[in-house]
N, C-alpha and C positions, 0 to 999 in steps of 0.2 A: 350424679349419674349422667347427665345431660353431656357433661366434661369430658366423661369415661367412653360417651357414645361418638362425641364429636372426634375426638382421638382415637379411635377404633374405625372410625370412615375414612379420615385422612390417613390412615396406614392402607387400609384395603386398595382406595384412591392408589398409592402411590406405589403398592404392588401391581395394580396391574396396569399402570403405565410400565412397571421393569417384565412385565408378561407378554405385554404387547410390543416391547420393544423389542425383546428376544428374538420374537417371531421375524420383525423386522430384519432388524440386522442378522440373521442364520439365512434370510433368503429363501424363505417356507413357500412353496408354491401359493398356499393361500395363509396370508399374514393376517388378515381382516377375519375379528371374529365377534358371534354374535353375544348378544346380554346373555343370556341364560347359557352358552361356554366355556364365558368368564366367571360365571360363577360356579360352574365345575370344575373349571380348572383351579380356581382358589378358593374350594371348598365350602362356597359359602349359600349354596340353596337353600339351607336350612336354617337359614338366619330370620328373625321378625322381620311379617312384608312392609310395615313400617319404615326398615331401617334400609331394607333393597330400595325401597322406592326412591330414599333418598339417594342412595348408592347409585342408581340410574339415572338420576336426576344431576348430579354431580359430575358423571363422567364427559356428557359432549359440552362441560362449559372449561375445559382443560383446553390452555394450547399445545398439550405434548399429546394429546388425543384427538384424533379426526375421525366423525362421524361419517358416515354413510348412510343417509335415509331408506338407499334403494337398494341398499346389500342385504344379500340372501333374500332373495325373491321379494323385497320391502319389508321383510322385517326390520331392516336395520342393521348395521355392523360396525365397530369399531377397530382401528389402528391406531399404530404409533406412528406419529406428526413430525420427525427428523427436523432439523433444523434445515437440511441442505439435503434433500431426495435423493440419495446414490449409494448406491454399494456395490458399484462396478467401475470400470473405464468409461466405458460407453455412457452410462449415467451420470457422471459426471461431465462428461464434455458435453453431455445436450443441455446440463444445467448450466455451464458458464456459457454458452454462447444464447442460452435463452435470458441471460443475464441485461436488463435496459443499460447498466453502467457497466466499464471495464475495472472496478474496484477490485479488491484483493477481496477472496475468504481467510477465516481464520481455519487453523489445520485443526483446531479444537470444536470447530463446528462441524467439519467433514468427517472425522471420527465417531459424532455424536450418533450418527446411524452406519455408521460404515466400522468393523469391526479392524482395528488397529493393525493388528498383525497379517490383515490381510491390506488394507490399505497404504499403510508404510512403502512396500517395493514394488507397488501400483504407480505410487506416485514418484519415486526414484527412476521408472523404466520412463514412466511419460516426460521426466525431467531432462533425460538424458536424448528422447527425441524432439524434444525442443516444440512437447508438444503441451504445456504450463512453465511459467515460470515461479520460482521458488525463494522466500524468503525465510532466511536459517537466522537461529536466534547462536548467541555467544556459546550456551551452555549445549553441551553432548550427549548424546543418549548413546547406552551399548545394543548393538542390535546383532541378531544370528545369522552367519550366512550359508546360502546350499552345503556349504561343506563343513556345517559344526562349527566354525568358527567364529568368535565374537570381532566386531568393529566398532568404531565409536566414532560417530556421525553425527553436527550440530541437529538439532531439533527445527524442524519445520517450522513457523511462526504462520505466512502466510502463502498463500498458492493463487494467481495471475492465472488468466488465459494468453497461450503464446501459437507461435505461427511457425510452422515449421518451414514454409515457402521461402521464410525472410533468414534465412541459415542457406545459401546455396554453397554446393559443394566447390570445393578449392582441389584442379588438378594435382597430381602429387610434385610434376617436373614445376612449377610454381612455389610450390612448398618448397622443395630442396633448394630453389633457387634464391629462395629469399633464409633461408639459413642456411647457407655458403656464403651471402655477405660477412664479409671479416668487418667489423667494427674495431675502432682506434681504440687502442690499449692505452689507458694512461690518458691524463692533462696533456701533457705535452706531444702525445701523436695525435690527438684530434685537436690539438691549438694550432699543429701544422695541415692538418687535411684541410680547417676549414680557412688558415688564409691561402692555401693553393687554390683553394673555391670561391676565393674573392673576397670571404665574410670575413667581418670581423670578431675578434672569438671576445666574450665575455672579460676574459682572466685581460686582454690587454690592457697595460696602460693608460689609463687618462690623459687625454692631452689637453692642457689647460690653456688657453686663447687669452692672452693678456687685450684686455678693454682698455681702451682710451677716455680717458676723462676728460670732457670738452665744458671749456670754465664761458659761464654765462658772462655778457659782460654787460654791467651796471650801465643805467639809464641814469639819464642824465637830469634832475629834478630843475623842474623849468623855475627861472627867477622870478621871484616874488617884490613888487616894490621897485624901488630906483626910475629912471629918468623916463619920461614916456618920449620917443623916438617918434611915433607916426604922428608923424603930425598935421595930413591929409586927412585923420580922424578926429584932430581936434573939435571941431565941430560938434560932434555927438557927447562931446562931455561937458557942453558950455552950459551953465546956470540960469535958464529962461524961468526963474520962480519969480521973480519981479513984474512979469508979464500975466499974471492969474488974474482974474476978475474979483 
């Protein structure tokens, strides 16, 4: 029985974390609600106060549940504890910039209180103002557009904070001007553009610098032995051992 009770809490537990999370992510004027609410709203007042107590007892030691000691006039109140606080534009840019590090979120963490289908082309708009940057994973997801039609667009992995200041706008006479440069067709009209520009291209020829080998010439090993010539040193090789005490 004990088994039967402890698994019957952990279900209740883990419904009204998806009760309070509803609340959350729908955007309810007031998402925070009190113990005896939650137990109107999942039927359960008429349970042994026994098994509530514990059931109250269990709820603010959740990290997907954030207490409120002073809600509803101090009685208390509970929400749902998002991983990453947002369910808008606006709340999400006061979270990355109250961010201490410039690290990436994960897109499965911004979903986790932000409802999908409304987040998706939140984050596509601010992507395109250059106001997050965006990391797409290989594989594609189908997604609906204004006009009933399906697309298929890599899957978000991670989301940056980015600066739209650092994107300044390019005249358009600038633009046309820099595609109306004609570019060399071909190896050989850009092997000739760039030796008329002095350089030399890649594709030329090697030219190979023939090295001189310069031959060491042997040293001369000094003679060993034969006739002693100095003979102003004679002196210093004479035999004075006759002369020892």
């Amino acid at each position: 029985m004990a088994d039967d009770a402890g698994t019957q809490l952990l279900t209740q537990v883990n419904n009204t974390v998806e009760y309070l999370k509803e609340l959350w992510v729908k955007e309810k004027p007031s998402f925070e609600r009190t113990f005896d609410e939650i137990l109107h709203s999942l039927s359960l007042q008429r349970n042994d106060p026994r098994y509530l107590a514990a059931f109250k007892r269990a709820l603010p030691t959740l990290d997907r549940i954030k207490f409120n000691p002073k809600g509803a006039n101090g009685v208390g109140t509970y929400s749902f504890n998002p991983i990453i606080p947002a369910r808008n534009e606006e709340e999400l840019k006061a979270y990355l910039q109250s961010r201490p590090t410039s690290l990436g979120v994960k897109y499965e963490d911004i979903i986790d209180g932000w409802e999908e289908k409304k987040c998706l082309p939140v984050l596509e708009d601010m992507e395109r103002r250059h106001e997050i940057l965006v990391l797409r994973a290989s594989t594609s997801v189908t997604t609906s557009t204004k006009d009933n039609d399906t697309k298929k667009t890599p899957k978000i992995k991670c989301v940056w904070q980015d600066d739209s200041t650092l994107y300044p706008s390019i005249g358009l006479d600038l633009i046309n001007a820099w595609n109306h440069i004609a570019l060399p067709q071909g190896s050989e009209e850009l092997r000739t553009a760039l030796e008329k520009a002095g350089l030399k291209p890649t594709t030329a020829p090697r030219e190979i610098i023939p090295t001189v080998q310069v031959k060491e010439k042997k040293r001369k090993a000094p003679r060993r032995g034969g006739r002693q010539t100095n003979a102003h040193m004679a002196h210093l090789l004479k035999d004075y051992s006759h002369l020892r005490k």
